[in-house]
matplotlib code that plots the C-alpha trace (Angstrom):
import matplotlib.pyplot as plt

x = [26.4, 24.9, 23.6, 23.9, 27.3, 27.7, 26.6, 29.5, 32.1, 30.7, 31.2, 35.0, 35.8, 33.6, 36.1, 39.4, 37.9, 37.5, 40.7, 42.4, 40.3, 41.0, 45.0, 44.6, 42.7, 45.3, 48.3, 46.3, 45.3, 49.4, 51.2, 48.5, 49.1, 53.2, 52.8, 50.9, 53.2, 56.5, 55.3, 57.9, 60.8, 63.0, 60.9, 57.9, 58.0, 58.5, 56.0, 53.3, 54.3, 53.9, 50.3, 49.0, 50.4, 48.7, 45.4, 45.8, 46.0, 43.1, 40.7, 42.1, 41.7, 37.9, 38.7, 38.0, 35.8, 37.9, 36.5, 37.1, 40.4, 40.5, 38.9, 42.0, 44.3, 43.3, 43.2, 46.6, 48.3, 46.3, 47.6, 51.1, 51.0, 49.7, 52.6, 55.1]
y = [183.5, 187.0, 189.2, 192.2, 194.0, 195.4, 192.0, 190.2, 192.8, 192.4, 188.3, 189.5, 191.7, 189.7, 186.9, 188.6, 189.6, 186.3, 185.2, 188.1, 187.3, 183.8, 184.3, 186.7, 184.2, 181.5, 183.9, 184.7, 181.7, 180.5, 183.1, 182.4, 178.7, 179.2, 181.9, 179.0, 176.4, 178.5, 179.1, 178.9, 179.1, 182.0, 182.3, 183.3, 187.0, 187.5, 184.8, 186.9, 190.2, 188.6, 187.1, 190.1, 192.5, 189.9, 190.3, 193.7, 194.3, 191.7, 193.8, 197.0, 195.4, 194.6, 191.2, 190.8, 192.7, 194.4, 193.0, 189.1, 190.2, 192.0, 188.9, 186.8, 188.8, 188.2, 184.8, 184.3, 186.8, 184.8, 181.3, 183.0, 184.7, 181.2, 179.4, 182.7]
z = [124.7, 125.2, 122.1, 123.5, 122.9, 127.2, 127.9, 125.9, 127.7, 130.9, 130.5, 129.3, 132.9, 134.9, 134.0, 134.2, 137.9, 138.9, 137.8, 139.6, 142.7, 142.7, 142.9, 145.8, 147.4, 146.9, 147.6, 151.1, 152.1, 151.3, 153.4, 156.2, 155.9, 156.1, 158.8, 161.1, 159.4, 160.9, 164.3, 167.2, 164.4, 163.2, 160.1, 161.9, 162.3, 158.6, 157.6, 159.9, 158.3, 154.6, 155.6, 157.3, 154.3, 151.9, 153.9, 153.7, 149.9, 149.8, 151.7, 150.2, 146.5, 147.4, 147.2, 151.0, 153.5, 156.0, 159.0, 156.9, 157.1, 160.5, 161.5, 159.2, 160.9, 164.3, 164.7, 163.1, 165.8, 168.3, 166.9, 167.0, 170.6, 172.0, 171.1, 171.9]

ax = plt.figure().add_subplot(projection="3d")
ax.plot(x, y, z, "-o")
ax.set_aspect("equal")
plt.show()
């Protein structure tokens, strides 16, 4: 454990960060999973839009570099305009 008092907070937010970034992640990589998961159903459309608002916020949050999620994005409309 750190000493120094900026040290000790900076363990503290570094921690709540990671755990903030690490249910975006999951919450991403979700929607994206039941967007492909729902192609060629009724579902799909609002599966897509859910993913690609969730990708979104990501890269908006910092969580995610906008072209990652540019990138994200584009391959799921791809996956989805194959099969449509």
């Amino acid at each position: 454990m750190a000493n120094i008092k900026s040290q000790k907070k900076r363990i503290l937010t570094n921690q709540k960060r990671h755990e903030r970034n690490k249910a975006v992640n999951a919450e991403v990589r979700t929607r994206t999973k039941r967007a492909t998961e729902t192609i060629g159903t009724d579902d799909n459309a609002e599966a897509v839009r859910l993913a690609v608002k969730r990708i979104d916020s990501a890269a908006s949050k910092g969580m995610m570099h906008k072209n990652a999620a540019a990138r994200k994005k584009s391959r799921l409309m791809k996956k989805v305009n194959a099969a449509g």
